[in-house]
C-alpha positions in Angstrom: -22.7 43.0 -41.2 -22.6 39.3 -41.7 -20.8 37.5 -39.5 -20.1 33.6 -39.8 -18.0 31.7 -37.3 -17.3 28.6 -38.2 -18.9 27.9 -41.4 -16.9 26.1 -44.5 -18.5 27.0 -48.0 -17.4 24.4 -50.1 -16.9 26.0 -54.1 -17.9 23.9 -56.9 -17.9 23.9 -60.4 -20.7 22.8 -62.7 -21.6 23.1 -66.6 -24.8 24.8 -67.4 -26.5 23.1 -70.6 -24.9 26.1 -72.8 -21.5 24.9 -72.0 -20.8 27.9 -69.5 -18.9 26.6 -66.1 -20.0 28.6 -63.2 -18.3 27.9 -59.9 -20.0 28.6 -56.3 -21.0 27.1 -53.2 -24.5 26.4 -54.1 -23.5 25.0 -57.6 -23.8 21.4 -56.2 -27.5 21.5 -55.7 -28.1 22.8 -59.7 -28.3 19.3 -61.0 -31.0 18.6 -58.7 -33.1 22.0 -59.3 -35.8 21.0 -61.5 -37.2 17.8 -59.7 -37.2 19.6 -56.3 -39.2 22.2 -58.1 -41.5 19.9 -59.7 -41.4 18.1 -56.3 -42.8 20.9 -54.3 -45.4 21.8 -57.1 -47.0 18.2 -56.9 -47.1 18.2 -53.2 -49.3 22.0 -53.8 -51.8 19.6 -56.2 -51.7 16.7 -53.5 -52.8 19.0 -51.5 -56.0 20.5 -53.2 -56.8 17.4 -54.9 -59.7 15.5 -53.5 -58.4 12.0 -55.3 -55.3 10.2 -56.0 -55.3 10.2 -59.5 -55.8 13.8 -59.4 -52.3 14.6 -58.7 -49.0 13.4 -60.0 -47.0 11.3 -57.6 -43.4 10.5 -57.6 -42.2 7.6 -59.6 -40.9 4.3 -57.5 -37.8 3.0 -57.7 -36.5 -0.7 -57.5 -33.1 -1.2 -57.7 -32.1 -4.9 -57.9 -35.1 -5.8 -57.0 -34.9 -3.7 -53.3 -38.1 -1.2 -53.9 -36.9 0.2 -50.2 -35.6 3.9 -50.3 -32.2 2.6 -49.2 -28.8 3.2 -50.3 -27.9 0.0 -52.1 -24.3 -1.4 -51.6 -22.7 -3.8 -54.2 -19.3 -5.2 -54.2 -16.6 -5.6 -57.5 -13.5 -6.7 -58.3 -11.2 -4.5 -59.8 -12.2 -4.0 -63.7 -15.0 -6.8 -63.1 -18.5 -6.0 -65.3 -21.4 -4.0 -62.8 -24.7 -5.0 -64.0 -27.4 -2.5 -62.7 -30.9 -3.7 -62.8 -34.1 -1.3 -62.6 -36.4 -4.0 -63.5 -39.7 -3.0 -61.7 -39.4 0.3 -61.5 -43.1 1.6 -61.8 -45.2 5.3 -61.7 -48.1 4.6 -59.3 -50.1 7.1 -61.5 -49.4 4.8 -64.3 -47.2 7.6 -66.5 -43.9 6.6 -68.7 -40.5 6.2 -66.7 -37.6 7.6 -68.2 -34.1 5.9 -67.0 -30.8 7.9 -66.4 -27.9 6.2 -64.4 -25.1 8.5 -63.6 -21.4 8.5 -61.3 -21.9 11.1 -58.7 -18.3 12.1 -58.6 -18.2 14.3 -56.0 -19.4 11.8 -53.8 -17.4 8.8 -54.2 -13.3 8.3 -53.4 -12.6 7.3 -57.1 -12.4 10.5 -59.3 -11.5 9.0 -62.5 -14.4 8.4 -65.5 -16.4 5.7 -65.3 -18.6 5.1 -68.8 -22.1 3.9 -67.7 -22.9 1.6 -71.0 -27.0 1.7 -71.8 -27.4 4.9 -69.1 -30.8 5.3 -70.5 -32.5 2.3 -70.1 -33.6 0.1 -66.7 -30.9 -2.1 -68.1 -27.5 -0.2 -67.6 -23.8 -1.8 -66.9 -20.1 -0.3 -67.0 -16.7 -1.8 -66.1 -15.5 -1.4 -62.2 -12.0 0.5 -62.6 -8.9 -0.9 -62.2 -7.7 0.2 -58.8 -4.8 -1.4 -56.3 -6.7 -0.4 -53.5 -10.7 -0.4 -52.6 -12.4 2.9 -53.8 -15.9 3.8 -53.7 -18.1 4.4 -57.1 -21.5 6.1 -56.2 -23.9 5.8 -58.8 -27.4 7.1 -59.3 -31.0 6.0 -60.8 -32.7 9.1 -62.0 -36.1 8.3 -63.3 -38.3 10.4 -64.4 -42.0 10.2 -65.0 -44.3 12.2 -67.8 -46.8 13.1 -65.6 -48.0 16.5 -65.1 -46.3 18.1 -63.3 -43.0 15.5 -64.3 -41.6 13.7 -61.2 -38.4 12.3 -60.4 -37.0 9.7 -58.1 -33.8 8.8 -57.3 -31.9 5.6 -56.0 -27.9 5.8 -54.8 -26.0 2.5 -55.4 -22.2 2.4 -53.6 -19.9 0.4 -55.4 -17.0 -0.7 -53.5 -14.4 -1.4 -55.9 -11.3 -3.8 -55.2 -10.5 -5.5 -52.0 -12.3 -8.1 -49.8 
């Protein structure tokens, strides 16, 4: 018997790469699968390797600037341009970075599209949405190295959109 008491699955929906929608309450954490994966692999190698450069280490970050693990907050006026700025984003193994900015919907209060112009570069912008009252936009900086095995960090930026 399996008994919950007050426990709230939340169901969600997501698109596999062959098009096929498959909704559950662990569909959520799908997108993330393959860097925790790789994540826990590298920490294995860290652990047996007797040097630094013998195992692959995550990629870091810099967002703005800011190379802290924060979330970053910006502000925008309704339909203003968001630049978004990974200048200094580095591999400490020295491996290539790939870039990927993204809108988290499920995170933030606006649910509408937002097109992130230049998504794959450390250079990325879009166009705040034109809202009557302040919304929130959370974006993310997936980058990912070509190390062995491949490592990816990631960086959440919360746009507040409209208001004061």
């Amino acid at each position: 018997m399996n008994l919950r008491i007050g426990v709230v699955y939340i169901m969600e929906t997501v698109v596999a790469g062959n098009g096929t929608s498959y909704t559950s309450d662990q569909a959520t954490v799908w997108r993330w699968r393959e860097a925790f994966q790789q994540d826990f692999a590298a920490r294995m190698d860290r652990c047996v390797a007797d040097t630094f450069a013998k195992a692959n280490h995550n990629p870091v970050v810099v967002f703005q600037g800011d190379s802290s693990t924060a979330v970053a907050k910006v502000r925008a006026g309704s339909g203003q341009r968001v630049n978004l700025s990974a200048a200094g984003t580095h591999d400490p193994n020295g491996n290539n970075v790939s870039y990927r900015w993204f809108v988290y919907r499920e995170a933030g209060a606006f649910k509408g599209d937002v097109r992130i112009e230049d998504a794959a570069s450390p250079q990325a912008w879009f166009l705040a949405p034109r809202v009557t009252e302040p919304v929130s936009l959370h974006v993310i900086l997936e980058v990912w190295d070509d190390g062995q095995p491949g490592l990816c960090s990631y960086r959440r930026i919360i746009v507040i959109v409209g208001g004061t």
